[in-house]
C-alpha positions as CSV (number, residue, x, y, z in Angstrom):
1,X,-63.9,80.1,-4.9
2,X,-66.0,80.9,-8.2
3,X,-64.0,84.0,-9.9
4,X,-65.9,86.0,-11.4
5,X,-65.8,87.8,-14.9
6,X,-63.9,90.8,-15.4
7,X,-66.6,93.5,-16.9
8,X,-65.8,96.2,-19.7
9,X,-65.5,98.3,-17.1
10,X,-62.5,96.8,-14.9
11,X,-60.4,96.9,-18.5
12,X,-61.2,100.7,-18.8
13,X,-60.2,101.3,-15.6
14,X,-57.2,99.7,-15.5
15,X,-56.8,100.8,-18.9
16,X,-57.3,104.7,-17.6
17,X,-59.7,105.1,-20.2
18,X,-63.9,105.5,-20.6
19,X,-65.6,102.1,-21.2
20,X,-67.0,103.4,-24.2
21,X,-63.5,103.6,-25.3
22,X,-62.2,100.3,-24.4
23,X,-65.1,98.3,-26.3
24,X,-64.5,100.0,-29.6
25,X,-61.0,99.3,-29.1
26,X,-62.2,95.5,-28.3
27,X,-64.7,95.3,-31.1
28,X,-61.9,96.7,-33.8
29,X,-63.4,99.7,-34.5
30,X,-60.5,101.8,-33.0
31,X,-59.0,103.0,-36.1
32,X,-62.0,104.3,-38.0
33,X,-63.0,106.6,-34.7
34,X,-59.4,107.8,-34.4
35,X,-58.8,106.8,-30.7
36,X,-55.0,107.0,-30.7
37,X,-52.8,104.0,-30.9
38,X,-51.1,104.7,-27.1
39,X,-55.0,104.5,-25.9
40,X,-55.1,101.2,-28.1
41,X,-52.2,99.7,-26.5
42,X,-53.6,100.3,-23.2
43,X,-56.6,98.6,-23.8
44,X,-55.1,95.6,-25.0
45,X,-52.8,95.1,-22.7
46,X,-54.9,96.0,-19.5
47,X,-57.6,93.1,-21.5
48,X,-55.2,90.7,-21.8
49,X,-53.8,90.8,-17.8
50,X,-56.8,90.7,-16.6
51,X,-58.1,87.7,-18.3
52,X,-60.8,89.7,-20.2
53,X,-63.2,87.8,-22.7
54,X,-66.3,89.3,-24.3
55,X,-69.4,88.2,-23.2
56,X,-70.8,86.2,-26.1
57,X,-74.4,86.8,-25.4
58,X,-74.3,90.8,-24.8
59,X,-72.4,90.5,-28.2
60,X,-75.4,88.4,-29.8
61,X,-78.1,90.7,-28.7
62,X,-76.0,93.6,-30.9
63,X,-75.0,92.0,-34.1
64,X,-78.5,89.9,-34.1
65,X,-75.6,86.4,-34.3
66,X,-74.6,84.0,-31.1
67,X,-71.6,82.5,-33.8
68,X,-72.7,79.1,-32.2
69,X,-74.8,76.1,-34.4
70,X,-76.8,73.3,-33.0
71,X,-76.0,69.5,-33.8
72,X,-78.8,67.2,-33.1
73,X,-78.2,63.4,-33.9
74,X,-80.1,60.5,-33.1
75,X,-77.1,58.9,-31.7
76,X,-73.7,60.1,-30.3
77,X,-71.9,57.4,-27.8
78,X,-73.4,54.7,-29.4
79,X,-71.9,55.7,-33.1
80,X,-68.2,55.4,-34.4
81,X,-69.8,57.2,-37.4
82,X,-71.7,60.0,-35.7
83,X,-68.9,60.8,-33.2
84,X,-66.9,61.5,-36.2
85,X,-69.2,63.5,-38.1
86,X,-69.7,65.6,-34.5
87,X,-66.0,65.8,-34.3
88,X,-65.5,66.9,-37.9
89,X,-68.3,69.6,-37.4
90,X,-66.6,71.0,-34.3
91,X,-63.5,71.3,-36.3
92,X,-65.2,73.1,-39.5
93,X,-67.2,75.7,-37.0
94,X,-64.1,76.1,-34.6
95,X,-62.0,77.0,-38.2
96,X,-64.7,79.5,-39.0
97,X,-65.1,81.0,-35.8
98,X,-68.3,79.2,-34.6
99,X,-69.2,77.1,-31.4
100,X,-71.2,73.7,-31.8
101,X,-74.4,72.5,-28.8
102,X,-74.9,68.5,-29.6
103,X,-77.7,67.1,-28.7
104,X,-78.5,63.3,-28.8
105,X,-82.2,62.1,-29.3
106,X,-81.7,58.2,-29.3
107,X,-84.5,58.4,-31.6
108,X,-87.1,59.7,-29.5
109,X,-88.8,62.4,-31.4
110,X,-90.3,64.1,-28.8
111,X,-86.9,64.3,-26.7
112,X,-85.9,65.3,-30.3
113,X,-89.0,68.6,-30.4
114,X,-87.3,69.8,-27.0
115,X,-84.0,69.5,-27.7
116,X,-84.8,71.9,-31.2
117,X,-86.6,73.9,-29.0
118,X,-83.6,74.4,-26.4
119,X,-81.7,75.1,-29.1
120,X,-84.1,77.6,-30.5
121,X,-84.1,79.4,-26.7
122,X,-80.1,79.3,-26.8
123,X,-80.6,81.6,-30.1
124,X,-78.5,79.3,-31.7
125,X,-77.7,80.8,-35.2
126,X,-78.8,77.4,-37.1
127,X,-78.9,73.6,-36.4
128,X,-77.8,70.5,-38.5
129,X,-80.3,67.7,-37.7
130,X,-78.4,64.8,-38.4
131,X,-78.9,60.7,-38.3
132,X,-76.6,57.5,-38.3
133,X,-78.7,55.7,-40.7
134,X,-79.0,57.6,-44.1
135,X,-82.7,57.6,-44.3
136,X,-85.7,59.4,-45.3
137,X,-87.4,60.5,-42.6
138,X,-90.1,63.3,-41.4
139,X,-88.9,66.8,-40.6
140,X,-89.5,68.6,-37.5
141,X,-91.9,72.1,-38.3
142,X,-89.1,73.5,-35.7
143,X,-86.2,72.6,-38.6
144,X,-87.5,74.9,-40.9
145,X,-87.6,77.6,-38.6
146,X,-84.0,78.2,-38.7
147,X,-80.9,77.8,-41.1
148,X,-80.6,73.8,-41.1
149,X,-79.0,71.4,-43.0
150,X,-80.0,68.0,-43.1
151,X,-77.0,65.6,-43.0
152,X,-77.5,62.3,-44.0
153,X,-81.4,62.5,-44.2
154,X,-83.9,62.5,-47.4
155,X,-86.7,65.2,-46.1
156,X,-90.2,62.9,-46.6
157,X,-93.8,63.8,-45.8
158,X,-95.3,66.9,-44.9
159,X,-92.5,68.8,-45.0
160,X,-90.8,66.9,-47.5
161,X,-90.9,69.8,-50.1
162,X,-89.4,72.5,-48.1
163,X,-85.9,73.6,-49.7
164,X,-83.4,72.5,-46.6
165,X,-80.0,71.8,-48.1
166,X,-78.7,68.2,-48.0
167,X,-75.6,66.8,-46.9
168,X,-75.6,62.6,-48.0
169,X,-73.3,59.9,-48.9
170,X,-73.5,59.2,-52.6
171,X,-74.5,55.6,-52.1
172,X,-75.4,55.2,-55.6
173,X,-72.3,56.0,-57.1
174,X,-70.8,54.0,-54.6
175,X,-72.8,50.6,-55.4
176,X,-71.7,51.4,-59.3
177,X,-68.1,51.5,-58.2
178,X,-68.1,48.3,-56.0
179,X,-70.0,46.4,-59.4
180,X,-67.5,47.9,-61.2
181,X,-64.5,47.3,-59.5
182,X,-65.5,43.0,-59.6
183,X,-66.6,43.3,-63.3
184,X,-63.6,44.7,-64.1
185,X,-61.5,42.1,-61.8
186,X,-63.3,39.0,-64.2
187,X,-65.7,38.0,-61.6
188,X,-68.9,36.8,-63.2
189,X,-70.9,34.9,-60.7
190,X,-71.2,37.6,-58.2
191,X,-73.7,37.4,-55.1
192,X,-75.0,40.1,-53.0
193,X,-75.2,39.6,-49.4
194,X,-77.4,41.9,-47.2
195,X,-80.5,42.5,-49.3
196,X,-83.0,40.8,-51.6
197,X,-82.7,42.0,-55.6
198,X,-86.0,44.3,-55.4
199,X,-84.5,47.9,-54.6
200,X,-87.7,49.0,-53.0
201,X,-87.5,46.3,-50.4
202,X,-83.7,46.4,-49.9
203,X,-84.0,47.2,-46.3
204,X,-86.7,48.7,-43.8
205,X,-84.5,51.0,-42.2
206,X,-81.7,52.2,-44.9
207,X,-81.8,54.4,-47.5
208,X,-78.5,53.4,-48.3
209,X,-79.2,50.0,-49.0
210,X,-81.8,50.9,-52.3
211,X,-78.9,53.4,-53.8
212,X,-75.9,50.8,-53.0
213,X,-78.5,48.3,-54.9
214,X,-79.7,50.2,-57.8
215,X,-76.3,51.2,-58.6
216,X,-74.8,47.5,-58.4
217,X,-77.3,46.5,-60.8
218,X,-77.3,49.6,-63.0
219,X,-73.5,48.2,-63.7
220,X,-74.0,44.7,-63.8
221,X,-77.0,44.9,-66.1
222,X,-74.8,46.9,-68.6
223,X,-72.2,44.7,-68.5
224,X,-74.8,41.6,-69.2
225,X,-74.4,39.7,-65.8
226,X,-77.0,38.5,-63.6
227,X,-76.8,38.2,-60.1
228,X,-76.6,34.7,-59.0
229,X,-78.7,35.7,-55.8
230,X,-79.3,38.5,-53.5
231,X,-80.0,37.0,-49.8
232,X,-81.4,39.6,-47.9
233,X,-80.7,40.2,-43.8
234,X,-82.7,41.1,-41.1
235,X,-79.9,42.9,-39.3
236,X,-76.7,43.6,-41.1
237,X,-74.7,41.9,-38.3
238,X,-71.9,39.4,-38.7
239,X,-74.3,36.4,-37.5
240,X,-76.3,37.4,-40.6
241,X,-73.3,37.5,-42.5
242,X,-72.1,34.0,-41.6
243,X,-75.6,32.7,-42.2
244,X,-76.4,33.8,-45.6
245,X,-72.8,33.3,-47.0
246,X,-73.3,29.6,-45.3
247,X,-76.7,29.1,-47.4
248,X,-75.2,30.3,-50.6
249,X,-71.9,27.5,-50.3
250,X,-74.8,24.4,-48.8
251,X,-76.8,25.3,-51.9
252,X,-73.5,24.6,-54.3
253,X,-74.2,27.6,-56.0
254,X,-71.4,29.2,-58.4
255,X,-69.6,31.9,-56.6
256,X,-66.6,33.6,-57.2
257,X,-67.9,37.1,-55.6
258,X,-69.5,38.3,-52.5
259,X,-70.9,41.9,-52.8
260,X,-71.6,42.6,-48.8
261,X,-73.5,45.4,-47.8
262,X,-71.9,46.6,-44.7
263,X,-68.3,45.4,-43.1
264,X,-70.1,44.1,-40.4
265,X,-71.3,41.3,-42.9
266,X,-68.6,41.0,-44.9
267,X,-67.0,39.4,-41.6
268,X,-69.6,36.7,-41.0
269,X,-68.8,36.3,-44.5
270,X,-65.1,35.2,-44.1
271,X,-65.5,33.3,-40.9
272,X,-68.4,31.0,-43.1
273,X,-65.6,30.4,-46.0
274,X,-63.4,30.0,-43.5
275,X,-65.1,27.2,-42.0
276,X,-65.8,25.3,-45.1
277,X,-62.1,25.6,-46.2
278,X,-62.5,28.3,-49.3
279,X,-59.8,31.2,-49.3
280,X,-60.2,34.9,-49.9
281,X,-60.2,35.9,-52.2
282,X,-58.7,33.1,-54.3
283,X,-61.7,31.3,-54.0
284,X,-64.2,33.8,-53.6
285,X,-63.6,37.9,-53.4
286,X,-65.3,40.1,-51.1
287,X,-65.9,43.4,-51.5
288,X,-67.9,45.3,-48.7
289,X,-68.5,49.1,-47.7
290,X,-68.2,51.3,-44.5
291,X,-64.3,50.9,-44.3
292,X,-65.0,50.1,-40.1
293,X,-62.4,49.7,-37.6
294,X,-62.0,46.2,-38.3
295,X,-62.1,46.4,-42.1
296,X,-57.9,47.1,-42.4
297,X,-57.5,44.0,-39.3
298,X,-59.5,41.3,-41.2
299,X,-57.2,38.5,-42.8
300,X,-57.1,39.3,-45.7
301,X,-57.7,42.7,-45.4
302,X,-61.1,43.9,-46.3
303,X,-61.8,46.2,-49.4
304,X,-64.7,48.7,-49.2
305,X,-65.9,51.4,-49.8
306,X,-65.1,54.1,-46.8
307,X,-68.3,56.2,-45.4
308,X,-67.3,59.5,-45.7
309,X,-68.5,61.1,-42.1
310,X,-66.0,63.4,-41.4
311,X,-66.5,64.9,-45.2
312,X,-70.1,65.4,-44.7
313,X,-69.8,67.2,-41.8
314,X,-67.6,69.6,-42.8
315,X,-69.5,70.0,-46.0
316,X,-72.3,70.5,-44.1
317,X,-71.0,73.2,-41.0
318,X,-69.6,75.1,-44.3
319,X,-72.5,74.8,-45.7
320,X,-74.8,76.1,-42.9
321,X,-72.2,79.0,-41.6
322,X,-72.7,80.4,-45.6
323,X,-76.7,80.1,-44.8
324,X,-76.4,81.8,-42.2
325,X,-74.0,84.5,-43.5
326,X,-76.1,84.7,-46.7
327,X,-79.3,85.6,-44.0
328,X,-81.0,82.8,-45.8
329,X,-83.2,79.8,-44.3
330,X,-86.0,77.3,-45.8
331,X,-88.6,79.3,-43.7
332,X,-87.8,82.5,-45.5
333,X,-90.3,84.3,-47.8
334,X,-89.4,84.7,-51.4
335,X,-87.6,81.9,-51.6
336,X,-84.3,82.0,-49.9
337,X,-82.2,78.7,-50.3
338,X,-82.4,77.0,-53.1
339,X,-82.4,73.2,-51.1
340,X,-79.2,71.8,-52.9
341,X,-78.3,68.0,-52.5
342,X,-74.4,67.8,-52.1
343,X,-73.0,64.1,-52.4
344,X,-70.5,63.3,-51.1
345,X,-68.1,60.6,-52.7
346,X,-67.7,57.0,-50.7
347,X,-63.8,56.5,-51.3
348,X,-62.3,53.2,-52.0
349,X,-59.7,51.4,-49.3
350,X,-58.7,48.9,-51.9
351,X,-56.7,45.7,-49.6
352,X,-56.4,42.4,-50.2
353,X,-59.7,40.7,-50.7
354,X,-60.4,41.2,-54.1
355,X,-58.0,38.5,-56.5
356,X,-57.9,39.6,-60.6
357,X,-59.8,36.9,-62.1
358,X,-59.8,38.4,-66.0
């Protein structure tokens, strides 16, 4: 048997006192109307035996707030990465009183129009519109109809130029910091493995990949080394991995760095030294990024550059609860937010496959 709610009224009652009573005393406005603290008591502690909770939707329809956000992704089950980020958003909202709907689009922007839409019907106080990839991408009209923040997505097209706040990875300081770290280890003949050397072609689907890029080269360039090759992939998978590091060793080319774009490479990467009988990292060093499940299991173990999910989310629900307690949203008239870009640093798990070679 379904039980039902217990009304207002059923905790006046109990409570021997008028409803109107018992919801001031329930919304903590007690004190300032001078009902007396016996009558206070009462309430409370006929509310609390009979199970009472406030019903969130009469509540929304007063204060003009449902305290709940909307998370839309294009990918939930099938994403390590976005689970976290979901997970870490649940966390930040729960923390500051707020309730999270997640909706998963799988990339179907149509599925991705209704599912805005639902949320707009649930009078959801304001949505983060989220993605796996970091990309640029086209914004729904329905996103800037609302508080959003965009988490790990560069706004492009027609909408490109509204003022949504940002949440992203800083990818560029991240592709500095990998350079860095093998310049400063001595490592001079350093390949990349997952994209070509032309930042505007690094990859078709990644954002990422053009930052990680430009910043590599940024610090190699200032520290007067070229890259011996870049050999891009078509998916960065560990197949790829093992067949580009494979090319690079048949060619003979010098080597005593691999700069791999995702962990995911970096692994087809050790099996193909592996095979041909060169250690990591005394041979060659391998540096990667994504810090993945696998990364700390590798042998030896893999060093890269962790992507900061659970950060970004948090940053992100913070920054989308202050939107919405500001009253501020990109559709606003006048102005309103002011469409910041927070970036978010990609720490370093530093392990064993990186030798000092200066």
């Amino acid at each position: 048997m379904v039980r039902k709610r217990v009304t207002l009224s059923q905790v006046a009652l109990e409570a021997g006192v008028a409803p109107s009573t018992a919801s001031l005393v329930l919304a903590g406005r007690a004190d300032e109307l001078r009902i007396s603290t016996t009558a206070q008591e009462r309430v409370r502690e006929a509310a609390q035996r009979l199970g009472y909770r406030p019903n969130a939707l009469s509540a929304g329809l007063r204060t003009g707030t449902t305290r709940t956000l909307g998370f839309v992704s294009d990918s939930v089950a099938s994403s390590q990465l976005t689970g976290e980020m979901i997970r870490a958003a649940i966390e930040a909202a729960r923390a500051r009183g707020y309730m999270v709907f997640v909706g998963e689009t799988g990339g179907d922007a149509q599925l991705e129009r209704d599912l805005l839409d639902a949320m707009s019907d649930r009078q959801v106080d304001g949505l983060i519109l989220a993605t796996m990839l970091t990309h640029a991408r086209q914004i729904p009209a329905a996103a800037t109809r609302m508080p959003t923040v965009l988490l790990n997505i560069e706004p492009i097209g027609e909408r490109g130029s509204v003022d949504l706040v940002r949440v992203l990875p800083d990818e560029y300081r991240a592709g500095q910091d990998a350079a860095r770290l093998l310049v400063d280890t001595g490592h001079r003949r350093i390949h990349i493995i997952g994209v070509g050397a032309d930042p505007e072609h690094a990859h078709p689907f990644a954002l990422a990949a053009a930052l990680r890029l430009r910043g590599a080269l940024s610090v190699l360039t200032e520290a007067g080394i070229d890259i011996v090759s870049a050999q891009p992939a078509t998916q960065w998978l560990p197949p790829e991995g093992f067949r580009l590091t494979s090319a690079v060793i048949e060619r003979g080319e010098p080597c005593d760095a691999l700069l791999c774009f995702n962990d995911r490479l970096a692994m087809g990467a050790y099996q193909a030294l592996h095979e041909t009988g060169l250690r990591v990292p005394d041979d060659v060093s391998v540096v990667s990024f994504d810090d993945t499940t696998f990364a700390r299991w590798l042998r030896p173990g893999l060093t890269t550059f962790a992507f900061p999910q659970r950060a970004m989310a948090k940053r992100a629900t913070d920054e989308l609860i202050d939107l919405i307690e500001r009253g501020e949203h990109a559709g606003d008239e006048g102005g309103g937010v002011t469409g910041a870009t927070h970036l978010i640093p990609l720490p370093l798990r530093s392990r064993e496959s990186v030798a000092d070679r200066s």
